[in-house]
C-alpha positions in Angstrom: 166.0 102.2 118.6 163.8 99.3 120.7 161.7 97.6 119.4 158.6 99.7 121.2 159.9 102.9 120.3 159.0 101.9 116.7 155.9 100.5 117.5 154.7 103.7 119.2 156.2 105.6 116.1 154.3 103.5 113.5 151.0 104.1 115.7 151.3 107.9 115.7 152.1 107.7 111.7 148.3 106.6 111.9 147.0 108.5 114.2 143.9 111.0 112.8 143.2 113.7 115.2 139.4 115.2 115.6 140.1 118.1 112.8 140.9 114.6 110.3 137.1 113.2 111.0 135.3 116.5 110.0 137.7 116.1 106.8 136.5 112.7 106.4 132.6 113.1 106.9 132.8 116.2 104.6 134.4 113.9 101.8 132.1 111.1 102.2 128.8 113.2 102.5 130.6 114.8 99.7 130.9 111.6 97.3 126.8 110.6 98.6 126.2 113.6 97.0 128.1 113.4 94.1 126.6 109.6 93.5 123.2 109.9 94.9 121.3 109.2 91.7 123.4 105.3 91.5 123.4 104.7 95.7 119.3 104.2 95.5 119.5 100.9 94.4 121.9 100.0 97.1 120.8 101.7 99.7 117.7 100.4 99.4 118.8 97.1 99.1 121.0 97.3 102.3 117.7 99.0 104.3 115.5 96.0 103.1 117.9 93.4 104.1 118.4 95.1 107.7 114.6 94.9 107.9 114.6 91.2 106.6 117.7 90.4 109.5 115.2 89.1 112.3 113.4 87.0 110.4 116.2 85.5 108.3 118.1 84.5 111.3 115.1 83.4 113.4 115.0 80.7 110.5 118.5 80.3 111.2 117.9 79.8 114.6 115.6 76.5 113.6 118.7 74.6 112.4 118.8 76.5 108.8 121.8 77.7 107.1 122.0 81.4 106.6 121.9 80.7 102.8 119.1 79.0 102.7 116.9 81.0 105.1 117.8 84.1 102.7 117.1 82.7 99.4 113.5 81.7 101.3 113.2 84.8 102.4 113.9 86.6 99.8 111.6 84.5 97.9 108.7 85.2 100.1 109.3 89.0 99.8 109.4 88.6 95.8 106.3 86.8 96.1 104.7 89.2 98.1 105.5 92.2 97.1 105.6 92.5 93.4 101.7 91.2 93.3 100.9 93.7 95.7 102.5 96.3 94.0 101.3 95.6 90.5 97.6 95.6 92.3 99.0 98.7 94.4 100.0 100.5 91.4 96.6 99.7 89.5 94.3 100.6 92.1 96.3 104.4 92.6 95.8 104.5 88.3 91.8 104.3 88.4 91.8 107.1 91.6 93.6 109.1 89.9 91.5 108.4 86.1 88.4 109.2 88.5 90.0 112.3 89.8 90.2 114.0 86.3 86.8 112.7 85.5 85.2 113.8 89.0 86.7 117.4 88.9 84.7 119.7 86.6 81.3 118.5 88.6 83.0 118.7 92.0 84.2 122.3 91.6 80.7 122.9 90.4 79.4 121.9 93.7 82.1 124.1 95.5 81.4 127.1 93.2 77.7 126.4 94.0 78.0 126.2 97.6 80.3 129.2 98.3 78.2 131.4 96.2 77.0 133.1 99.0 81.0 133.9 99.5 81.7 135.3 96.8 78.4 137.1 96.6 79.9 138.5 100.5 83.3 139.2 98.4 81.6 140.9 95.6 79.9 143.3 97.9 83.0 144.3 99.9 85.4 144.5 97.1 83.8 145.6 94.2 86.5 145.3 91.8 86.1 141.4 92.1 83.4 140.6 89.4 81.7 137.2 91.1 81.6 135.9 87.9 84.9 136.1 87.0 85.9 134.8 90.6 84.1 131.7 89.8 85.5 131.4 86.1 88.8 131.5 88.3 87.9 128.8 90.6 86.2 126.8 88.3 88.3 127.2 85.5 91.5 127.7 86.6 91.8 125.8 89.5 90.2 122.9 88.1 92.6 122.9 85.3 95.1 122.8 88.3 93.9 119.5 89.8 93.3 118.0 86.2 97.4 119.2 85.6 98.4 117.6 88.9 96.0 114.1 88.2 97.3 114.0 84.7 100.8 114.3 85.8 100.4 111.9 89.1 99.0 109.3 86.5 101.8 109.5 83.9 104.7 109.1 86.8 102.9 105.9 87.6 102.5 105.0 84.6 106.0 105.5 82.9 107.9 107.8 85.1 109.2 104.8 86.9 112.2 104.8 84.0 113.0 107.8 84.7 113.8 106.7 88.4 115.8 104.2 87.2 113.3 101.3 87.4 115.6 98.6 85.3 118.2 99.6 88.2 115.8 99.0 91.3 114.3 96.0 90.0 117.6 93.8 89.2 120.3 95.4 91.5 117.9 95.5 94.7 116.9 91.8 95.3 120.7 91.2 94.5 121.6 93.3 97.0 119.6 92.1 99.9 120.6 88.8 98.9 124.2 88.9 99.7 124.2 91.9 102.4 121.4 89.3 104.0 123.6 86.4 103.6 126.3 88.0 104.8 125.4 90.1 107.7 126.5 88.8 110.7 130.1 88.8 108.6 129.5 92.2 107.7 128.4 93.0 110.8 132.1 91.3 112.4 134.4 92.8 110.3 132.9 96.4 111.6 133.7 95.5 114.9 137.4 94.2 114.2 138.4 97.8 112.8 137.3 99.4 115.9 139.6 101.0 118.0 140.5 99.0 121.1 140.7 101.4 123.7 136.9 102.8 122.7 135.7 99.8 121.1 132.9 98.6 123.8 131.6 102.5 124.1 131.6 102.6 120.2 129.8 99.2 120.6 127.0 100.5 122.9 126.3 103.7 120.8 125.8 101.6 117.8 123.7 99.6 119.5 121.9 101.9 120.8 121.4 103.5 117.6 120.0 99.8 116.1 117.5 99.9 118.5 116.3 103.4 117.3 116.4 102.9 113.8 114.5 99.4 114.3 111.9 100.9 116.5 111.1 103.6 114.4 111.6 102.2 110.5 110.2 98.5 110.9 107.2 99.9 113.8 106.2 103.1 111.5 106.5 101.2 108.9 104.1 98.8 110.2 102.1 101.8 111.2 101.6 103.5 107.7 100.0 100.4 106.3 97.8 100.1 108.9 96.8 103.6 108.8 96.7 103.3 105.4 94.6 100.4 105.1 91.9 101.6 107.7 91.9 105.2 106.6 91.4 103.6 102.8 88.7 101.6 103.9 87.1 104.0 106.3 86.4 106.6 103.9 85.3 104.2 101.4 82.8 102.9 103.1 81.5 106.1 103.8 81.2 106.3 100.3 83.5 108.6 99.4 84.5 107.8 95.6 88.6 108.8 96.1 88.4 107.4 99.8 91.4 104.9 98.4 93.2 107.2 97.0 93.0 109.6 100.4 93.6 106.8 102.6 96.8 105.9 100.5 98.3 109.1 101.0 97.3 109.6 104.5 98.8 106.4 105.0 102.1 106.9 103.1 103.1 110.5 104.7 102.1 108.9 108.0 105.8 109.0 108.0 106.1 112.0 108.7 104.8 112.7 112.3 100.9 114.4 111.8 101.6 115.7 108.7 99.6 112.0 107.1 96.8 112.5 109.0 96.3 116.2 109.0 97.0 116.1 104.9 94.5 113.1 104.6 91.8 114.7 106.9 91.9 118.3 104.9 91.8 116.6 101.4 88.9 113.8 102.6 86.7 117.1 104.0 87.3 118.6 100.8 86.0 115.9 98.8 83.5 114.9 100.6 82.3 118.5 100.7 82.9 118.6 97.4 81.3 115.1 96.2 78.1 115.7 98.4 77.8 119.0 99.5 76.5 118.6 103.1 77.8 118.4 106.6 76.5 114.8 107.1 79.3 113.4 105.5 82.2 115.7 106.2 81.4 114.4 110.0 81.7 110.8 108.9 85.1 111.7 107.4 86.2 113.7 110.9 85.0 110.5 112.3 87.2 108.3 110.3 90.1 110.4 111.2 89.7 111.2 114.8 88.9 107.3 115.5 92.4 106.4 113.4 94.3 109.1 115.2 93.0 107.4 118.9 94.0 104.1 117.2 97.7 105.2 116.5 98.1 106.9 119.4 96.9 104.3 122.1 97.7 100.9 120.1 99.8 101.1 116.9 102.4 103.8 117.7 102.9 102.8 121.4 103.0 99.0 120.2 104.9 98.7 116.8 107.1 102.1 117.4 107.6 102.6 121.1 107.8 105.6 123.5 111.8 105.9 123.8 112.9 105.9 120.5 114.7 108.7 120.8 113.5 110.6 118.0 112.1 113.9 118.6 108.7 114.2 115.6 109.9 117.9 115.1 113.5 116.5 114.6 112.3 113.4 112.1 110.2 116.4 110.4 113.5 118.6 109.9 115.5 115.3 108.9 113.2 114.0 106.2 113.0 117.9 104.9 116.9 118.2 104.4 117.3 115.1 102.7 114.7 114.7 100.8 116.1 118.4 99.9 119.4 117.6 99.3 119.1 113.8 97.8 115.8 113.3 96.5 114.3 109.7 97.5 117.7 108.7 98.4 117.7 111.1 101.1 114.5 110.5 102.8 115.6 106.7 102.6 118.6 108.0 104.6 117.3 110.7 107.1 116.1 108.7 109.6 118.9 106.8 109.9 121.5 109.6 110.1 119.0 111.5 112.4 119.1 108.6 114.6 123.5 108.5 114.5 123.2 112.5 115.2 121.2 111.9 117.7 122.9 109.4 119.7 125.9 111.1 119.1 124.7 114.4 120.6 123.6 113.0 123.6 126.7 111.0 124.3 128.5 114.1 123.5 126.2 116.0 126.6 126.9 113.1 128.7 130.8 113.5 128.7 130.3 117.1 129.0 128.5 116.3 132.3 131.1 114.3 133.6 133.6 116.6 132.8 135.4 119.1 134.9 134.8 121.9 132.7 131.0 121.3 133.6 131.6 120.2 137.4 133.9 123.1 138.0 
């Protein structure tokens, strides 16, 4: 037998046709599953270092060895961010301390102001006693938010253990370290397993994927603090007393596309409502909120996140649903991504279909 007779039989021993790569996706969304409560550390740590990539090799690029431009920047992000989140985590303690204190006497100003409600209630069902209704409201209710405040405050107080704190804190920074150091290897070794024969289209999808998940991650990430910050200090200033704490989470689940803002602008109207009972400051609120919305949509989003990132909002929406679903933190850490590879998959999928002859015919 010649000598290419045996190299074409040792290639089709290796061949895996397209039945083998469902087999293979099911197995290793199968073992993500299986693992996800270990991965978050390493995820995490491989995320943060692909967000750190720029900057570590635009020191690079000043005549610095990749070693040394990730330990200093990896120092600069340990210097950074465990101050701010120490003073993060402290300031979201005292809202939520002021939210349990500030609850009996706002629901009294609610119960006081939709009186005339209830009284409308009382008269057209009869069965509803208005006192009882407002026992419910009061009572009930309020004991609802006091639960949720109570519970909010002991996560951030000691429920980081039960998310593996230890794990995140020393496995993380070790992570990025290496996979920082060691990225353009990384990223080199990928490329040498490639097939030959599709290697440059495989190229350009991933590629085009990079430029996807880097437009969207690093510029909404970029967006949520800002949001956050000017919806935090908005509302403060119009002197609402949990303005911080509703900026923060209007900031945070700016994330997900309008739910932030339309979360943030019901609870601020609600407290504000609720803290001084007239319209005069429910319109500063509205203001705060309509003014950030104009921001992000003329300035931040089309700066920092750009128009053709490919990602439909209704689409991010559905992604960061399922996985945060089906793998908890880990899998809102991962949706965007994997909505991103989905997507550029589909449409190159489309794109052969239009150039085939089943669609020409």
């Amino acid at each position: 037998m010649s000598s290419t007779n045996l190299k074409a039989n040792s290639t089709s021993k290796f061949y895996i046709n397209p039945y083998m790569w469902f087999v293979i996706f099911f197995v290793f969304f199968y073992c993500l599953y299986v693992l996800r409560s270990v991965l978050m550390p390493f995820v995490a740590g491989i995320l943060l270092a692909y967000l750190l990539d720029p900057l570590t090799t635009k020191l690079q690029a000043c005549k610095m060895s990749r070693t040394w431009a990730t330990v200093l920047v990896c120092f600069l992000m340990i210097l950074i961010l465990l101050p701010a989140l120490f003073l993060f985590l402290g300031m979201v303690e005292n809202q939520v301390t002021l939210l349990i204190q500030a609850t009996p006497k706002y629901m009294a100003i609610l119960v006081e102001k939709l009186r005339p409600v209830l009284q409308n209630l009382t008269e057209r069902f009869p069965g509803l006693i208005s006192g009882n209704l407002e026992q419910v409201i009061k009572g009930n209710l309020g004991n609802g938010i006091k639960f949720a405040g109570t519970l909010l405050k002991g996560v951030i107080s000691n429920g980081f253990a039960v998310i593996n704190l230890l794990s995140l804190i020393l496995i993380t920074p070790i992570v990025t370290f290496y996979m920082l150091r060691d990225w353009k290897p990384f990223v080199k070794k990928v490329e040498d397993l490639l097939p030959k024969k599709s290697k440059q289209s495989i190229i350009d999808s991933l590629k085009e994927i990079n430029v996807i998940i880097a437009g969207f991650i690093r510029g909404q990430l970029s967006v949520c603090l800002i949001l956050g910050l000017y919806y935090s200090i908005g509302l403060k200033l119009v002197g609402l007393e949990l303005g911080l704490l509703v900026g923060f989470i209007a900031g945070v689940i700016s994330f997900i596309p309008y739910v932030g803002s339309i979360t943030g602008f019901v609870l601020g109207i609600v407290l504000a409502f609720a803290q001084y009972g007239d319209m005069t400051h429910v319109m500063y609120v509205v203001a705060v909120f309509l003014s950030g919305q104009f921001i992000e949509g003329n300035f931040l989003t089309p700066k920092l996140v750009g128009g053709n990132v490919g990602l439909h909002p209704v689409w991010v929406m559905f992604a960061l649903l399922a996985g945060g679903v089906l793998l908890g933190f880990l899998g809102l850490m991962l949706a965007v991504p994997v909505a991103a590879i989905i997507g550029v998959l589909v449409r190159n999928m489309i794109r052969r279909y239009k150039q085939s002859s089943l669609y020409l015919e």
